[in-house]
Backbone as CSV, one residue per row, in Angstrom:
resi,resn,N_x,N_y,N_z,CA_x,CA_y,CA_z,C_x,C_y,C_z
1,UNK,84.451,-120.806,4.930,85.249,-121.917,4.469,85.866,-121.558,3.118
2,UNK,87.101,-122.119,2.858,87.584,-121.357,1.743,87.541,-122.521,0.408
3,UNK,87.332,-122.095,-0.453,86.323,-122.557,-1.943,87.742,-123.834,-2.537
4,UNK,88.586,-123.745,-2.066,89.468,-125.419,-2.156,89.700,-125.870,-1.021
5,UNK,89.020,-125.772,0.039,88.668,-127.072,0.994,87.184,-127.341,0.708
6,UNK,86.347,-126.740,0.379,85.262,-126.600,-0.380,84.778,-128.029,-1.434
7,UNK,85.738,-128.031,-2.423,85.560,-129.214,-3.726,86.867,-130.121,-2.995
8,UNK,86.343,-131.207,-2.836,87.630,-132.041,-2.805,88.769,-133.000,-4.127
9,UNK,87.507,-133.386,-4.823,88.078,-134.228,-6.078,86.555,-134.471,-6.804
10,UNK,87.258,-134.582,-8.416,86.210,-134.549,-9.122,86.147,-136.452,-9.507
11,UNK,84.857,-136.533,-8.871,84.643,-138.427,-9.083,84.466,-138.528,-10.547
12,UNK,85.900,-138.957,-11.351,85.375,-139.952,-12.389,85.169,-140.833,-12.693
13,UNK,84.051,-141.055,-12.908,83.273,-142.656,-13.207,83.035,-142.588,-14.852
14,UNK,82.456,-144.177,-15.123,81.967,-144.336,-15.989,80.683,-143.667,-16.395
15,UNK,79.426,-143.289,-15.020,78.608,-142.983,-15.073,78.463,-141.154,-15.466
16,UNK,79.682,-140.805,-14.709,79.923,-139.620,-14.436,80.435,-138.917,-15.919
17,UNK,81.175,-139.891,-16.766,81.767,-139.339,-17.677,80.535,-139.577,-18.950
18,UNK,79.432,-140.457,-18.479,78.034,-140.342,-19.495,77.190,-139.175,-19.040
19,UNK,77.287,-138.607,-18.349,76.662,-137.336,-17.889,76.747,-136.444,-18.041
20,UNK,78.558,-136.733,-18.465,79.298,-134.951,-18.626,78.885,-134.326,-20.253
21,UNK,78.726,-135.715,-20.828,78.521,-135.401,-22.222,76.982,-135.600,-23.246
22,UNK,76.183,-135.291,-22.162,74.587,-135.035,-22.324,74.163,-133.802,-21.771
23,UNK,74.100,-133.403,-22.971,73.070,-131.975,-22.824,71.908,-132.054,-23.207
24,UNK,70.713,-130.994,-23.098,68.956,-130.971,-22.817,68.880,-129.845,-23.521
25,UNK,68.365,-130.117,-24.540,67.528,-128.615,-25.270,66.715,-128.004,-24.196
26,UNK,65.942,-126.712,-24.732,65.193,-126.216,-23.859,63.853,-126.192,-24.566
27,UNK,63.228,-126.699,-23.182,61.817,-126.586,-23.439,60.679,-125.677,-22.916
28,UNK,59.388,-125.835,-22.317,58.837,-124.754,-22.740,58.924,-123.864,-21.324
29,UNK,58.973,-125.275,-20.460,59.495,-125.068,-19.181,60.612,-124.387,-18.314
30,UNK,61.676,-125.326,-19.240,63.527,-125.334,-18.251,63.952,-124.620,-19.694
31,UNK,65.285,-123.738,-19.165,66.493,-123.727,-20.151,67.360,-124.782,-20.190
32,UNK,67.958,-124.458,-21.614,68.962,-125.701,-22.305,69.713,-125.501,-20.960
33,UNK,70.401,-126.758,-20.556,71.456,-126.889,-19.972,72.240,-128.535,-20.524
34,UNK,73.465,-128.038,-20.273,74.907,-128.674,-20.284,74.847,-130.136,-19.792
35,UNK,76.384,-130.815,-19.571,75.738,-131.956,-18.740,76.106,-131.610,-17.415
36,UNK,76.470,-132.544,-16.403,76.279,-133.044,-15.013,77.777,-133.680,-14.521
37,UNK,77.705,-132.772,-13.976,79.407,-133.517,-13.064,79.510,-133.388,-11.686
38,UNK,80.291,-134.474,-11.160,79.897,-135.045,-10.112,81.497,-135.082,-9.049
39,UNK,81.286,-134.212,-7.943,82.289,-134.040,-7.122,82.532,-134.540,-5.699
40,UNK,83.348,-134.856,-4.720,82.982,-135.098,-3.740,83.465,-133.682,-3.334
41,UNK,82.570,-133.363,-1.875,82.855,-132.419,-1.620,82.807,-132.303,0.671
42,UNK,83.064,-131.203,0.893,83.240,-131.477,2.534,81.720,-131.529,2.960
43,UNK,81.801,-132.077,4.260,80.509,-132.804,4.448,79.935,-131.553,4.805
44,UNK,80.083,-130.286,5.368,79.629,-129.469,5.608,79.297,-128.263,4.704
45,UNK,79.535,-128.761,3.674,79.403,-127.482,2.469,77.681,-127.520,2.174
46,UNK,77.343,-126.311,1.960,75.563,-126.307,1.172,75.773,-126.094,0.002
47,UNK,74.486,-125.987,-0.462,74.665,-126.099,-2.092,75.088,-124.763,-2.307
48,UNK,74.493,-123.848,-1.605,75.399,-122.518,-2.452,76.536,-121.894,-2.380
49,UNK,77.111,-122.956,-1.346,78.952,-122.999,-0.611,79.049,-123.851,-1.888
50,UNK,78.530,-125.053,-2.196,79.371,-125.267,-3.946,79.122,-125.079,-4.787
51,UNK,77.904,-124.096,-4.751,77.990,-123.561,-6.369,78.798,-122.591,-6.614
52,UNK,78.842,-122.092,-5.473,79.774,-119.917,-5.825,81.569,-120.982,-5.417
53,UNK,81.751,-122.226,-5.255,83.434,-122.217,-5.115,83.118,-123.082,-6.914
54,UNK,82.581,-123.943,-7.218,82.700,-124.556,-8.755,82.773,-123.238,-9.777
55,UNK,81.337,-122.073,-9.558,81.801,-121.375,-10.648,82.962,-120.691,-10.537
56,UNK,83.802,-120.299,-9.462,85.317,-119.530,-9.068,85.874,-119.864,-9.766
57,UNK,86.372,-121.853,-9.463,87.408,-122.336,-9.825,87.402,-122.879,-11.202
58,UNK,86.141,-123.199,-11.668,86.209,-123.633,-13.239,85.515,-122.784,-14.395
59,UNK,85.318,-121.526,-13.814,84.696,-120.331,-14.109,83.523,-120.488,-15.261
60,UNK,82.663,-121.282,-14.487,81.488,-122.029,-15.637,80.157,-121.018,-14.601
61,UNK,79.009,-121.577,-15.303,77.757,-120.798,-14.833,76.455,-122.653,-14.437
62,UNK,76.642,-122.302,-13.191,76.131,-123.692,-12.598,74.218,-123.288,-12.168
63,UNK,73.560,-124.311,-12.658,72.371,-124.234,-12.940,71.712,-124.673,-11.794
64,UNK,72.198,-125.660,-11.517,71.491,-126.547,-10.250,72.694,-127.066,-9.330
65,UNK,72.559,-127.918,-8.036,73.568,-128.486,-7.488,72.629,-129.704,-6.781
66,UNK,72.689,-130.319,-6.835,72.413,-131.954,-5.952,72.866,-132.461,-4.924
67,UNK,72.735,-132.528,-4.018,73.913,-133.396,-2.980,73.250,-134.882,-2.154
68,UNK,74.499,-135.468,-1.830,73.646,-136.865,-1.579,75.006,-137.266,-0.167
69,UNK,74.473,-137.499,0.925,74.971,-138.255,1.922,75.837,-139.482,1.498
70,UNK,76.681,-140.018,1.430,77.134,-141.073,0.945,77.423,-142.000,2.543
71,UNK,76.927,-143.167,2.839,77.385,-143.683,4.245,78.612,-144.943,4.437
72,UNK,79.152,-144.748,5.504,80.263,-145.862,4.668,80.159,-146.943,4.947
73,UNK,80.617,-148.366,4.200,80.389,-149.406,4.052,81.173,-150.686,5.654
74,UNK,80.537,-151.143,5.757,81.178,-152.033,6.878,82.277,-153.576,6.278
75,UNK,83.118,-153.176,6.901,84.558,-154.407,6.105,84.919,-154.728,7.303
76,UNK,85.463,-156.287,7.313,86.255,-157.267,7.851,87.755,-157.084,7.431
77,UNK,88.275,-157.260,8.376,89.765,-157.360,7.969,90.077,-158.498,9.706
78,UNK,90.359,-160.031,8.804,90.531,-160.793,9.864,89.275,-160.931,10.809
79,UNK,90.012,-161.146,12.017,88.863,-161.083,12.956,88.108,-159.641,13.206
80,UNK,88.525,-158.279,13.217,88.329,-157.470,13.081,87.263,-157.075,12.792
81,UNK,85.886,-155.563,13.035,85.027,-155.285,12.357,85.027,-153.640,11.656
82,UNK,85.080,-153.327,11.228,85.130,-151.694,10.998,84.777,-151.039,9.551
83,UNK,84.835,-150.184,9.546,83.798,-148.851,8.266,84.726,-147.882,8.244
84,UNK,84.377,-147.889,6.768,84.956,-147.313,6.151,84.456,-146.020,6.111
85,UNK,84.920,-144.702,5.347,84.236,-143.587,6.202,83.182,-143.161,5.411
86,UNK,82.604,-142.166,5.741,81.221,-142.006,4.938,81.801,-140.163,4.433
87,UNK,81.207,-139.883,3.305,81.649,-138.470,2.122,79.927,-138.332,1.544
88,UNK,80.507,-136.939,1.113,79.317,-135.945,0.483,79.510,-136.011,-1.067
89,UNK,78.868,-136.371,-1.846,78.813,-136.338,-3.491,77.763,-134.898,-3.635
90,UNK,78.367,-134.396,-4.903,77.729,-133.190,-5.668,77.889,-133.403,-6.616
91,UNK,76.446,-133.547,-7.254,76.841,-133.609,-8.388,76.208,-132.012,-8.942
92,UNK,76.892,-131.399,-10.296,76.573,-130.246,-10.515,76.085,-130.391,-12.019
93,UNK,74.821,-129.112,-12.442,74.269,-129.242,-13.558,74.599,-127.818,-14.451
94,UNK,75.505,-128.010,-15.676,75.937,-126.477,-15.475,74.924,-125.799,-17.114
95,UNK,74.975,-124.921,-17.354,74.705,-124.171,-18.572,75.213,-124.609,-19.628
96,UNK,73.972,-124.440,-21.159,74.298,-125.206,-22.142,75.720,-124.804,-22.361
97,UNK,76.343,-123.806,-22.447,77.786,-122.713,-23.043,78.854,-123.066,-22.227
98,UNK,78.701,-124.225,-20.915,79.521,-124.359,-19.956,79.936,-125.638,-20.035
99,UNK,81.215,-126.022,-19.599,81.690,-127.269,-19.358,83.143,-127.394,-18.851
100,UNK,83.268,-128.112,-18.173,84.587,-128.908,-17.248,85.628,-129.604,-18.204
101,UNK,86.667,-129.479,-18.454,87.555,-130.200,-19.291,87.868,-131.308,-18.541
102,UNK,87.944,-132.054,-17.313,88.266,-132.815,-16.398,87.628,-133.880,-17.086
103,UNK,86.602,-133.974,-17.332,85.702,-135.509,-17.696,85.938,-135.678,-19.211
């Protein structure tokens, strides 16, 4: 699959844009890392189909990747019943030295 059908759009939220700008010292455990940004992406991608297309295209160094099923919501229109469609969220955790200008 090729690494821009890969990322579709980068979700900015309110939540998303408090994430981007929290970083984590390192402790004795984890290394420092960066903040957290959050993409939708194709439903068939794995995490390491979006980690190797995020670091390509925004040429950052990605620490972790998350992904979450998103299902879609059921709406009325009139008499009518139908859903809306259901998408893949990623959110990504990158290196303290790394960051996305987007958020």
């Amino acid at each position: 699959m090729d690494i821009h059908l890969i990322i579709k759009r980068p979700l900015v939220t309110e939540k998303g844009t408090y994430q981007s700008t929290q970083s984590f010292a390192a402790t004795a455990h984890k290394r420092a890392r960066g903040g957290s940004f959050a993409f939708e992406v194709h439903p068939d991608a794995s995490k390491p189909m979006i980690k190797e297309a995020i670091e390509k295209i925004y040429n950052v160094n990605v620490l972790s990747v998350r992904t979450a099923n998103r299902l879609g919501k059921s709406r009325r229109v009139r008499m009518t019943r139908g859903k809306t469609r259901g998408w893949k969220k990623a959110v990504i955790s990158l290196d303290a030295n790394s960051h996305i200008d987007l958020f």
